[in-house]
C-alpha positions in Angstrom: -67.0 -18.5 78.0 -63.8 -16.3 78.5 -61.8 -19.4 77.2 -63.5 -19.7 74.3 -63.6 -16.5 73.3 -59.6 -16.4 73.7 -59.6 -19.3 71.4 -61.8 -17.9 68.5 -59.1 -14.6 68.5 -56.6 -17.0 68.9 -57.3 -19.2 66.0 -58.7 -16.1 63.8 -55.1 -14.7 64.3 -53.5 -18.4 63.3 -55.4 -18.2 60.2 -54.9 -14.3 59.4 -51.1 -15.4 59.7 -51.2 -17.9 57.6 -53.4 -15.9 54.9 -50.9 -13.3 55.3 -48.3 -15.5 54.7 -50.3 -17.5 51.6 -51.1 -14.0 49.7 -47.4 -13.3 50.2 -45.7 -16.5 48.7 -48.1 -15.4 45.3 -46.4 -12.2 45.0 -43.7 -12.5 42.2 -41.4 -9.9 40.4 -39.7 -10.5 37.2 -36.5 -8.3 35.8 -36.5 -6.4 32.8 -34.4 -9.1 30.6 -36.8 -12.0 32.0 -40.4 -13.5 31.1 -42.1 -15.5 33.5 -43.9 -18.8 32.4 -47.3 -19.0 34.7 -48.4 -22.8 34.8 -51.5 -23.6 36.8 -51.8 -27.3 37.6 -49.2 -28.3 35.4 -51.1 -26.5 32.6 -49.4 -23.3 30.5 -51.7 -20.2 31.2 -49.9 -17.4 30.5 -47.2 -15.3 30.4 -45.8 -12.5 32.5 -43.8 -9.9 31.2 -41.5 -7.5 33.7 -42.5 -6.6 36.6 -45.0 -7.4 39.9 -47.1 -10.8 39.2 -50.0 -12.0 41.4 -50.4 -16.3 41.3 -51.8 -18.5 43.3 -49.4 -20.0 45.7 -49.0 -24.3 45.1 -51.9 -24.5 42.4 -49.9 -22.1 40.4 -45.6 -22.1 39.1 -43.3 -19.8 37.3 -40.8 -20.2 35.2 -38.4 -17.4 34.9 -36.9 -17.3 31.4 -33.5 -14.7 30.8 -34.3 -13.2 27.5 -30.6 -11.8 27.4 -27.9 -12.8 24.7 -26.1 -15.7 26.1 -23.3 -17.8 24.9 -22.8 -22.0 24.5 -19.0 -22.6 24.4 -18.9 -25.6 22.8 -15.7 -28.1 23.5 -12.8 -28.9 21.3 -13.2 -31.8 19.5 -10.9 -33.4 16.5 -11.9 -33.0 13.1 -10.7 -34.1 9.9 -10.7 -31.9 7.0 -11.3 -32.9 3.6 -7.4 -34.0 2.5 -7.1 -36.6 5.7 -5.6 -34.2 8.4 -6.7 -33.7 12.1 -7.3 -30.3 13.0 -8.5 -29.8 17.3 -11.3 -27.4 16.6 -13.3 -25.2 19.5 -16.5 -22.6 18.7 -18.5 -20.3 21.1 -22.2 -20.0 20.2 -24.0 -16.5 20.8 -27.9 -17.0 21.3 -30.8 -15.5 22.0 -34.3 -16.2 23.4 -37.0 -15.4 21.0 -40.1 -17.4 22.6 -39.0 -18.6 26.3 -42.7 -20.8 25.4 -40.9 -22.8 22.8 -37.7 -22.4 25.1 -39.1 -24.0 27.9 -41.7 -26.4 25.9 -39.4 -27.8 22.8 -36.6 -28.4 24.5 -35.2 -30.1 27.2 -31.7 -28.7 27.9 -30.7 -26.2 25.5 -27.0 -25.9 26.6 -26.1 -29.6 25.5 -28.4 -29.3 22.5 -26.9 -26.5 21.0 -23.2 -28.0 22.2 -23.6 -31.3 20.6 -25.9 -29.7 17.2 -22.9 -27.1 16.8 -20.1 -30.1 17.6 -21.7 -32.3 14.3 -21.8 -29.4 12.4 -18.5 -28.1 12.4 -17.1 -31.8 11.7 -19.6 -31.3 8.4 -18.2 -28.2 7.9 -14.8 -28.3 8.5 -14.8 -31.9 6.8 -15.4 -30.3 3.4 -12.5 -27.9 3.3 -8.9 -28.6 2.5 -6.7 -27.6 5.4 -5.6 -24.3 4.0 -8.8 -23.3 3.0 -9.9 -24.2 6.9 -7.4 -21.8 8.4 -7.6 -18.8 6.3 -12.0 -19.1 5.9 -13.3 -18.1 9.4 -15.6 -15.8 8.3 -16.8 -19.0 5.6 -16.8 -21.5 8.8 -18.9 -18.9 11.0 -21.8 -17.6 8.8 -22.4 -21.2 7.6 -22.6 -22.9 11.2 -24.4 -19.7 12.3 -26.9 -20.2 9.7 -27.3 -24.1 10.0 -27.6 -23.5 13.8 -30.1 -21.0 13.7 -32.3 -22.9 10.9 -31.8 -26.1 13.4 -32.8 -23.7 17.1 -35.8 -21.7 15.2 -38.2 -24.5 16.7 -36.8 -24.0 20.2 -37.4 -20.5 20.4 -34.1 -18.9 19.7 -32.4 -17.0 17.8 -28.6 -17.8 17.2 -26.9 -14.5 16.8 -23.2 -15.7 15.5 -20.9 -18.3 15.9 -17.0 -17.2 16.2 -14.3 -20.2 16.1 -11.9 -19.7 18.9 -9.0 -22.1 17.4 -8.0 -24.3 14.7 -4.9 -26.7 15.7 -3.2 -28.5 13.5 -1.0 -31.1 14.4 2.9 -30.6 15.8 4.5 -31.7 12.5 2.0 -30.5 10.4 2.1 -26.8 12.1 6.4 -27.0 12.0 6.1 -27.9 8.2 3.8 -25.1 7.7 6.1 -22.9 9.6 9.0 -23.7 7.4 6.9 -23.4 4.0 5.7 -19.8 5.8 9.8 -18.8 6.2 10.9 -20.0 2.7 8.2 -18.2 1.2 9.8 -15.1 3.3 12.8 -15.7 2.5 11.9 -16.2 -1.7 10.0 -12.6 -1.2 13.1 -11.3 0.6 15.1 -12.1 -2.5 12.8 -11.5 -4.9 12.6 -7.6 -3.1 16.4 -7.4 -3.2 17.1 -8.5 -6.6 13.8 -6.1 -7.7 15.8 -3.2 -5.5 19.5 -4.0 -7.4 17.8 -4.0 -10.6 16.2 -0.8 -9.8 19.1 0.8 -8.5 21.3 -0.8 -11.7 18.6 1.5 -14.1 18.2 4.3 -12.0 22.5 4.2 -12.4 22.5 3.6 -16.4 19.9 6.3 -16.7 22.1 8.8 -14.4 25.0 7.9 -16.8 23.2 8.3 -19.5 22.0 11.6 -18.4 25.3 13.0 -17.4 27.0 11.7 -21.1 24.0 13.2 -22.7 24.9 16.8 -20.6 28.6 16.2 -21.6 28.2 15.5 -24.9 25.7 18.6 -25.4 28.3 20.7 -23.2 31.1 20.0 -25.7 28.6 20.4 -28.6 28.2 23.3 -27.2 31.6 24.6 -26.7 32.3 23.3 -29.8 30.5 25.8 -31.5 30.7 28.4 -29.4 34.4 28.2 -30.2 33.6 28.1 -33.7 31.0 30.9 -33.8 34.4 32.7 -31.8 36.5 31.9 -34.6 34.3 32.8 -37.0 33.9 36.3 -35.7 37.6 36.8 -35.5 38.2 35.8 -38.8 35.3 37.9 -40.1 36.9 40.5 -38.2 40.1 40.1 -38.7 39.3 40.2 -42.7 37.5 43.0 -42.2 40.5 44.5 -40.5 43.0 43.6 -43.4 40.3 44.3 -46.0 40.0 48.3 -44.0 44.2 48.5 -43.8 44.3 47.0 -47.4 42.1 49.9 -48.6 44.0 52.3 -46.7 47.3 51.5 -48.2 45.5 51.6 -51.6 43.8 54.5 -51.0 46.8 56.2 -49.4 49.1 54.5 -52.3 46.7 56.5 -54.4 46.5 59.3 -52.8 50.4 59.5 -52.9 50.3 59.0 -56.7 53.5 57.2 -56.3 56.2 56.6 -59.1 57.7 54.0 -60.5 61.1 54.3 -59.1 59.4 54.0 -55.6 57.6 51.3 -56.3 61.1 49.4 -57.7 62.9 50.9 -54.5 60.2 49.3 -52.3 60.5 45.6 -54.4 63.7 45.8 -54.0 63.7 46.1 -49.7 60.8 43.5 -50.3 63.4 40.7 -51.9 66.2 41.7 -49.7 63.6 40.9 -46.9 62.7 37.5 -48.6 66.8 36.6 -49.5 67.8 37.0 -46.1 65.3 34.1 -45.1 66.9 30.3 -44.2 65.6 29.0 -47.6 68.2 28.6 -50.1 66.0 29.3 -53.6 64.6 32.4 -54.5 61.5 32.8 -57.0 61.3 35.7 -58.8 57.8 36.5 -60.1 57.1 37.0 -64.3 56.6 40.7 -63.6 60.2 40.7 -62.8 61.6 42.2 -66.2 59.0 45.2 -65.6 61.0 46.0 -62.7 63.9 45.5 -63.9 63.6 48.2 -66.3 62.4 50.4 -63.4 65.6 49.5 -61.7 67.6 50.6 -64.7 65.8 53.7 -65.1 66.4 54.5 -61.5 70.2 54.1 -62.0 70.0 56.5 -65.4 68.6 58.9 -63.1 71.6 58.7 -60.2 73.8 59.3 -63.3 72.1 62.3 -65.1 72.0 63.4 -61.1 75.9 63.0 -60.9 76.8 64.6 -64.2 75.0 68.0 -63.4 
């Protein structure tokens, strides 16, 4: 009796154990970024969100899907663009789940689906562009694989965020010939600049001239008739001055009331003045008989004078 009583607590603790055990393999937590997929018997039933999640150990699975933005780095691959050259291209995807049902359901690896869809469609891409046009349109390249991928993924469930190209290679002889067509074009700008720079400096030098022959010639045009309006104040003045002693003389002259034997004395000092002169002719004015007679009655006075 005591044995089997030991083997009833015995057995009822085996299977409290393995109960225990049982409840606990149901108990499942899922992180904030995920969503848990809850299949029961191979069947979709629902699906958890974050959090603590109760399921039923071996009848029931969970898928954990990461609802965060993740990337696809897709490989470098050889392209040809549209005028015959072969350009090593490489591209990172940025994705994100939208339904982790359709994630889970539609597809059956995402990575290589969105590695090989994003491969083919940068060789469509790319293969419509000229080189040049492929190395200086990344922003072109990128929103049209971005929008082609994410029309392509909308049925999987996820959401393609944007597509960045990582590199666009060339080939060696291709990049060198670029290289020298980049430093001749430098080098026509450098000339271009210096010849733009002489030129500038040659006007800014004819204008300076210009300026300074302009100041020069208005200086002298200046002077010029300041020296004249000079002049012309001295001779004003200096007319003024002869026209003033002039008037004295004749108003003293009248004044004086002076006679005619004066007057002849003073003619007479006058041509004695002009005889003793270098020239070697002497022109007597018309008047000079007038005087003359003055002269003669000057000497009749000296000899009335001597008589008395």
């Amino acid at each position: 009796m005591e044995g089997a009583v030991a083997f009833a607590i015995l057995f009822g603790l085996i299977v409290l154990t393995v109960l225990f055990f049982y409840a606990l393999a149901g108990i499942r937590i899922v992180r904030p970024y995920e969503k848990g997929l809850i299949e029961r018997l191979g069947k979709y039933q629902r699906t958890a969100d974050s959090g603590l999640t109760i399921i039923v150990p071996v009848i029931d699975k969970m898928t954990k899907v990461d609802m965060r933005e993740n990337v696809v780095d897709v490989p470098p691959q050889e392209v040809i663009t549209k005028d015959n050259v072969v350009v090593t291209v490489d591209a990172v995807v940025y994705y994100e789940a939208t339904d982790p049902v359709k994630l889970v359901y539609n597809v059956a690896n995402f990575y290589v689906a969105a590695t090989k869809l994003a491969q083919t469609n940068l060789r469509n891409v790319i293969g419509e562009m000229q080189l040049d046009e492929s190395l200086t349109s990344r922003e072109k390249i990128n929103a049209a694989l971005r929008q082609i991928l994410d029309d392509a993924t909308d049925k999987w469930g996820v959401r393609v965020v944007r597509v960045e190209l990582q590199r666009i290679e060339p080939p060696m002889d291709v990049t060198e010939a670029m290289h020298r067509q980049m430093k001749a074009e430098r080098t026509r700008r450098a000339l271009i600049l210096e010849a733009d720079g002489d030129k500038q400096a040659a006007i800014t030098r004819a204008e300076g001239s210009k300026g300074a022959a302009i100041l020069e010639a208005e200086g002298k045009a200046q002077a010029i008739k300041d020296v004249a309006e000079a002049e012309k104040f001295q001779k004003i003045a200096l007319a003024e001055g002869e026209a003033l002693a002039i008037k004295s003389v004749f108003s003293a002259i009248h004044e004086g009331d002076p006679t005619n034997d004066l007057i002849a004395i003073r003619y007479l000092e006058a041509l004695k003045a002009i005889a003793d002169g270098p020239a070697n002719k002497v022109f007597l004015p018309m008047e000079v008989s007038g005087i003359m007679g003055s002269i003669g009655g000057i000497a009749e006075l000296f000899r009335e004078k001597g008589a008395e």
